[in-house]
DSSP file (Angstrom, degrees, kcal/mol; ACC not computed):
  #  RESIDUE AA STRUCTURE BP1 BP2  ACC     N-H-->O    O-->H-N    N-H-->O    O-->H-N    TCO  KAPPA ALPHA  PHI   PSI    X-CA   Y-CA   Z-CA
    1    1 A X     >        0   0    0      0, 0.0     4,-2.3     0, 0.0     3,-0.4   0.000 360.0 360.0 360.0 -47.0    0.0    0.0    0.0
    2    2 A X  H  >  +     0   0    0      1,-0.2     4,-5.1     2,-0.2     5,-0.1   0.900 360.0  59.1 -36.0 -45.6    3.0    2.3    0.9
    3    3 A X  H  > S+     0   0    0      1,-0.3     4,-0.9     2,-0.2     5,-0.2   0.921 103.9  42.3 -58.4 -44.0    4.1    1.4   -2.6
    4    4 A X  H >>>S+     0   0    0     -3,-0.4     4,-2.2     2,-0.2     5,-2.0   0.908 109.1  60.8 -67.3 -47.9    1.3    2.6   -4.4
    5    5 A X  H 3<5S+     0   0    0     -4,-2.3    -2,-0.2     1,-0.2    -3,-0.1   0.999 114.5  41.9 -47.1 -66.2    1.3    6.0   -2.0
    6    6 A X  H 3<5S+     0   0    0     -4,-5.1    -1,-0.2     1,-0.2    -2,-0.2   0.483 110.0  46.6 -78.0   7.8    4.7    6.6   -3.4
    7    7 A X  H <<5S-     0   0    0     -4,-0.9    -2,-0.2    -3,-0.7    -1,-0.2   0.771 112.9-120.8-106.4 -62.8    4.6    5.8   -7.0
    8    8 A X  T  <5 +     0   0    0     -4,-2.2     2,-0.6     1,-0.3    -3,-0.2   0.478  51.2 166.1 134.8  50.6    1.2    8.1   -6.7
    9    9 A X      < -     0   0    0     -5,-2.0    -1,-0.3    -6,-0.2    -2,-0.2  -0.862  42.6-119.4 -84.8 107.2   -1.1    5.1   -8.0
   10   10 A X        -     0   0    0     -2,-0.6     2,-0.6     1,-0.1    -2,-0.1   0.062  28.1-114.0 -18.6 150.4   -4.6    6.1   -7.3
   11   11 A X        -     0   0    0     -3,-0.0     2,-0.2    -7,-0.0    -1,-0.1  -0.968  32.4-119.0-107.6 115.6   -6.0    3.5   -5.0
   12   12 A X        -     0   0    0     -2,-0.6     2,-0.4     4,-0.1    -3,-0.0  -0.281  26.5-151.9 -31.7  98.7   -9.2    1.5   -7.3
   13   13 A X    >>  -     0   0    0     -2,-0.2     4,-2.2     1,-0.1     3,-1.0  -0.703  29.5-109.8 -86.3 143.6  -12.3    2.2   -5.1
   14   14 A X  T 34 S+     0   0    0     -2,-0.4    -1,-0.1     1,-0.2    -2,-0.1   0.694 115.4  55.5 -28.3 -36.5  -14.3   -0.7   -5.9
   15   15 A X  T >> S+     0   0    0      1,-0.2     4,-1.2     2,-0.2     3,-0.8   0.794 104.7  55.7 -72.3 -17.8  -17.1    1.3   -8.0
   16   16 A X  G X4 S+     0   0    0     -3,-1.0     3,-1.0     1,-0.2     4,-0.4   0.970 105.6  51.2 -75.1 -46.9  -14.3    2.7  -10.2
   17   17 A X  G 3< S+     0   0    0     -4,-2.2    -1,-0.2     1,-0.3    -2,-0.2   0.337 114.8  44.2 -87.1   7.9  -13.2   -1.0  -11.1
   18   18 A X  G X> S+     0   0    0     -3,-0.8     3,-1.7     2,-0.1     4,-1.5   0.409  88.4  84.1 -74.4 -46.1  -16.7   -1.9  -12.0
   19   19 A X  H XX S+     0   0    0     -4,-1.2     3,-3.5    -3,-1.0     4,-1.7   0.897  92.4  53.2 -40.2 -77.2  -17.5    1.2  -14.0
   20   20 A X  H 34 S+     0   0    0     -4,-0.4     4,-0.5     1,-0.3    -1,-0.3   0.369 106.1  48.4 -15.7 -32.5  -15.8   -0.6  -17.1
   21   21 A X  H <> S+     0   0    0     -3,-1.7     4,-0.6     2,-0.2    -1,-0.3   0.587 105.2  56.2 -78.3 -38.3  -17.7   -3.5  -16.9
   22   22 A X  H XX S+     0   0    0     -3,-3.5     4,-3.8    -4,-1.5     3,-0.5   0.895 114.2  51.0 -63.9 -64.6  -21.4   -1.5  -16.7
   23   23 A X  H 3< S+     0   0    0     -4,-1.7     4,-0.4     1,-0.2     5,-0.3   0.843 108.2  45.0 -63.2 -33.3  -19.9   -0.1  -19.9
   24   24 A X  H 3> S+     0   0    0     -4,-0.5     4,-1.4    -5,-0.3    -1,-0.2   0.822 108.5  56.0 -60.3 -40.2  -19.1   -3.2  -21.4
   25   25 A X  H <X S+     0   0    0     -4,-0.6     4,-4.0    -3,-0.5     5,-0.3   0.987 111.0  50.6 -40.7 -79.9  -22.6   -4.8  -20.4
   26   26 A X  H  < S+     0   0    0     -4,-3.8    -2,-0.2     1,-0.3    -1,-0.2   0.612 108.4  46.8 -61.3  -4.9  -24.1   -1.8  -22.3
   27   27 A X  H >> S+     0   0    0     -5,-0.4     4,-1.3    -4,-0.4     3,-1.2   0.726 112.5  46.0-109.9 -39.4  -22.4   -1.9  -25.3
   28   28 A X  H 3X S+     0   0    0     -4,-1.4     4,-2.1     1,-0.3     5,-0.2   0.947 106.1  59.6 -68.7 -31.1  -22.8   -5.5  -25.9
   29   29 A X  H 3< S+     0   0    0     -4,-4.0     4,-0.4     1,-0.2    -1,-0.3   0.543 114.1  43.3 -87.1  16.1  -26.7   -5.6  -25.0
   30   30 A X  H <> S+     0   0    0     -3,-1.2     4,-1.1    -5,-0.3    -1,-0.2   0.370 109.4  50.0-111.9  14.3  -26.9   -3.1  -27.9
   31   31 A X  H >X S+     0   0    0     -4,-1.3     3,-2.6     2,-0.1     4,-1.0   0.955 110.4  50.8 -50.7 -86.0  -24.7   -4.7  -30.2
   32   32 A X  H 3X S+     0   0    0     -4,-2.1     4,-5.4     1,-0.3     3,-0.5   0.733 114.8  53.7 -40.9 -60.5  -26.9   -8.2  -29.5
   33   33 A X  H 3> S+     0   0    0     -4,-0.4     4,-2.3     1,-0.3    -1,-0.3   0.915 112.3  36.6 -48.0 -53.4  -30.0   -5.6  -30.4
   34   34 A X  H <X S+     0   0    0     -3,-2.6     4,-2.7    -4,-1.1    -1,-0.3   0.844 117.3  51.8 -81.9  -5.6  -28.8   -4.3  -33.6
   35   35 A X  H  X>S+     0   0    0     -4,-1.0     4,-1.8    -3,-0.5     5,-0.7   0.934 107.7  50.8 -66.8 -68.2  -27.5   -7.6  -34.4
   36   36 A X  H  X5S+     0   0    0     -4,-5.4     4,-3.4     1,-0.2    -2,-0.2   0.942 117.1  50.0 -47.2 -30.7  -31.2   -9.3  -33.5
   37   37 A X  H  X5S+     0   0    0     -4,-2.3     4,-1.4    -5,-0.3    -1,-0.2   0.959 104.3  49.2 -48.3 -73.2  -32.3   -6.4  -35.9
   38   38 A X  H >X5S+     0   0    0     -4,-2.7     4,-2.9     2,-0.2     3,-0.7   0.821 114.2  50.7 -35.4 -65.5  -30.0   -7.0  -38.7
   39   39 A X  H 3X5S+     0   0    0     -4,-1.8     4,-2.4     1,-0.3     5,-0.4   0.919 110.9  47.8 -55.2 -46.8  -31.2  -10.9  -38.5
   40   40 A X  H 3X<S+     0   0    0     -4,-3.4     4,-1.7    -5,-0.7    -1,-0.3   0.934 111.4  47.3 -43.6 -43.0  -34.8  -10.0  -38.6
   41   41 A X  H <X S+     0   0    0     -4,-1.4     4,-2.0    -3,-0.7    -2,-0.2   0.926 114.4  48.8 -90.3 -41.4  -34.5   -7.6  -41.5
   42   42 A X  H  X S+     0   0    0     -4,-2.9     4,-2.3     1,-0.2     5,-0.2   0.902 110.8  50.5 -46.1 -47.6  -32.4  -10.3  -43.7
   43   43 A X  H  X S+     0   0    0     -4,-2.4     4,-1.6    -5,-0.3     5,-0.3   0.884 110.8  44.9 -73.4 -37.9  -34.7  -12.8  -42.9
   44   44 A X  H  X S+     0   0    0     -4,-1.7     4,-1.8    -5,-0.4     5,-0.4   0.892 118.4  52.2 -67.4 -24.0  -38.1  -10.3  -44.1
   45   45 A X  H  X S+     0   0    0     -4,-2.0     4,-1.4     1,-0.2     3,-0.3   0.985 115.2  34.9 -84.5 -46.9  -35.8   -9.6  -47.2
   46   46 A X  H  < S+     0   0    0     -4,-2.3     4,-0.3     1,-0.3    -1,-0.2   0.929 139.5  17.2 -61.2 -44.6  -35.0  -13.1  -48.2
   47   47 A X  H  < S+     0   0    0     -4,-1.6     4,-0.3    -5,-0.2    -1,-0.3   0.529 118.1  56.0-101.3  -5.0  -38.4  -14.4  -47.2
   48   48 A X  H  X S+     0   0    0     -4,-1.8     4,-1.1    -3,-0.3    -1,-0.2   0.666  93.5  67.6-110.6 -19.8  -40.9  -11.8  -46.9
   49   49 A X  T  < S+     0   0    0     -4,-1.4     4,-0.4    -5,-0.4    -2,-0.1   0.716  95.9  62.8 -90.6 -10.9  -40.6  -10.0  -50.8
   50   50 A X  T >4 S+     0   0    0     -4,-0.3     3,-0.8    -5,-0.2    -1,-0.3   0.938 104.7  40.6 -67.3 -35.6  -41.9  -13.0  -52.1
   51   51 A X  T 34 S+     0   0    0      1,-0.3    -2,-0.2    -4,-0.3    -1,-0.2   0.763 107.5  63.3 -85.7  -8.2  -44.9  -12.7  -50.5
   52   52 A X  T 3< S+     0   0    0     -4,-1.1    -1,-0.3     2,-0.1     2,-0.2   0.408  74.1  96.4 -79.1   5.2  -45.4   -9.1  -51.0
   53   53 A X  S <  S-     0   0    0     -3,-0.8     2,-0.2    -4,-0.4     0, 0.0  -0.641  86.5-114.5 -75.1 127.4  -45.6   -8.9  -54.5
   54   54 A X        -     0   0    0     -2,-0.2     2,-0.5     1,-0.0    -1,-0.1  -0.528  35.7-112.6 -77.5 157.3  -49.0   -8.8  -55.4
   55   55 A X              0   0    0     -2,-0.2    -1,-0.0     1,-0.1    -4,-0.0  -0.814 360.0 360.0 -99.9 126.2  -50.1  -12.1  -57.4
   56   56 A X              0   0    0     -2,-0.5    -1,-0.1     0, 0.0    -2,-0.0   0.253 360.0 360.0 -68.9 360.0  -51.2  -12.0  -60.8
């Protein structure tokens, strides 16, 4: 602990060594979102434009 005092290394309060992690959390569950998006809208293009075309 001394060591840290004299090098002048902040001491990590627990919420600070967490913060990083909250932010990682939030960026992946809106990755995973636009991702679920992306699969949805690939799946309406491949599958969905046949059936919107009106039928002769």
């Amino acid at each position: 602990m001394s060591h840290n005092l004299i090098l002048g290394v902040p001491k990590a309060t627990p919420q600070d060594s967490l913060q990083p992690l909250q932010n990682m959390e939030i960026y992946f569950e809106c990755l995973l979102a636009i991702l679920s998006e992306l699969d949805a809208l690939s799946h309406n293009l491949t599958l969905g434009v046949q059936e919107a075309t009106p039928s002769k």
